[in-house]
C-alpha positions in Angstrom: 27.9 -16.8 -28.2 24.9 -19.0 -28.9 21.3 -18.3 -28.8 20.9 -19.9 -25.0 23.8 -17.8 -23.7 22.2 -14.6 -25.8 18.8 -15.5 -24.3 20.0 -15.8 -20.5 21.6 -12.1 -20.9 18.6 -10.1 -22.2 16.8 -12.4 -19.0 19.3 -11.3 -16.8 19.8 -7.3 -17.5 15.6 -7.3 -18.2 15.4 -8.5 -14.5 18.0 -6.3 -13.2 16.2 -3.1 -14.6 13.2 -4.0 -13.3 14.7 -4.4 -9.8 17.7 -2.0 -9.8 15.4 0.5 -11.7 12.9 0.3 -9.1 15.2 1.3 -6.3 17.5 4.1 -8.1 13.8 6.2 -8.3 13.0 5.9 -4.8 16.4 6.9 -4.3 16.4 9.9 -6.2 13.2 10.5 -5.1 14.3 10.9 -1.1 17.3 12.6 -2.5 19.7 14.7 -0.2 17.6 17.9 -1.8 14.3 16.5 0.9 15.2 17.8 4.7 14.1 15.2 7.2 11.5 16.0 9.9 13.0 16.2 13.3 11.5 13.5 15.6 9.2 15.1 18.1 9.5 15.6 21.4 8.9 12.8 24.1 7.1 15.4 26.9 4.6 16.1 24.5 3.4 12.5 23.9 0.9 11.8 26.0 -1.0 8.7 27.0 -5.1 9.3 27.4 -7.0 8.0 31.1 -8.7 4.9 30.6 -11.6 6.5 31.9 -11.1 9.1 28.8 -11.5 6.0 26.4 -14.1 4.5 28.2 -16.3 7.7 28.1 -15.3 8.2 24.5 -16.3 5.2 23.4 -19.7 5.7 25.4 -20.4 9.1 23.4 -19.4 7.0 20.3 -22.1 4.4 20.7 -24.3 6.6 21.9 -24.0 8.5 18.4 -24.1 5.5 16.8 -27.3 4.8 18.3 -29.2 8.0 17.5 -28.3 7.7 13.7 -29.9 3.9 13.6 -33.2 5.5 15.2 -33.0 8.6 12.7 -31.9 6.2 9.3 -33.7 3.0 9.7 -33.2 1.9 5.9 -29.6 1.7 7.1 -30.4 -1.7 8.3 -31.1 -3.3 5.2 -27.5 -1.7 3.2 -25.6 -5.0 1.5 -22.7 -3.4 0.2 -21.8 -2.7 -3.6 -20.8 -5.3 -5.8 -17.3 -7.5 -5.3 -14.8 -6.6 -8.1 -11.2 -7.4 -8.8 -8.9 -4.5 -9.3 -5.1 -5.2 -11.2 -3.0 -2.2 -10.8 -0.3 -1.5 -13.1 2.8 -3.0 -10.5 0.7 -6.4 -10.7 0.9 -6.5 -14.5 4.5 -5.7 -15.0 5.1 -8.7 -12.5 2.8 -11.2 -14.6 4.4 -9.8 -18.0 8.2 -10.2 -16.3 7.7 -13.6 -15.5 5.8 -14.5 -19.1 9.1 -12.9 -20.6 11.2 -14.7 -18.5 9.4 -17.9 -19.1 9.7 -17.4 -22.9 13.2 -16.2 -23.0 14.1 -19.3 -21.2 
């Protein structure tokens, strides 16, 4: 075998593991061991009155209102400061594809 062929294995089972790897966890994470909720019942599904939303939504803004009167430094809140967050599934993607750019 020569180095190219050698190179587009490791590329190829690397790849695999990270995909295949990914999906036999979940798998034997949902194992047969976890019973599965029963679905619930339709009669006990209900769907509100408008006029419950509406009056709802009244009480809501109506709350809403009293706390601006009580808290009006509120007003002048301009968030926290914007920052970038890279979680650890985001940097095994970028290092895959550097591998996969230098192994081929």
């Amino acid at each position: 075998m020569t180095l190219d062929k050698v190179r587009k294995h490791i590329a190829a089972t690397v790849l695999s593991v990270f995909l295949l790897g990914t999906a036999a966890g979940q798998a034997r994470a949902a194992g047969p061991g976890v019973p599965s909720a029963p679905p619930a019942p339709a009669a006990t599904q209900t769907v509100p009155a408008a006029s419950t939303t509406a009056d709802e939504t009244s009480a809501r803004e109506v709350q809403y209102g009293q706390r601006e009167t009580q808290t009006p430094q509120a007003a002048d809140f301009t968030g926290g400061a914007v920052g970038l967050f890279i979680g650890g599934s985001t940097l095994a993607v970028v290092l895959l594809i550097v591998l996969l750019v230098i192994l081929l």
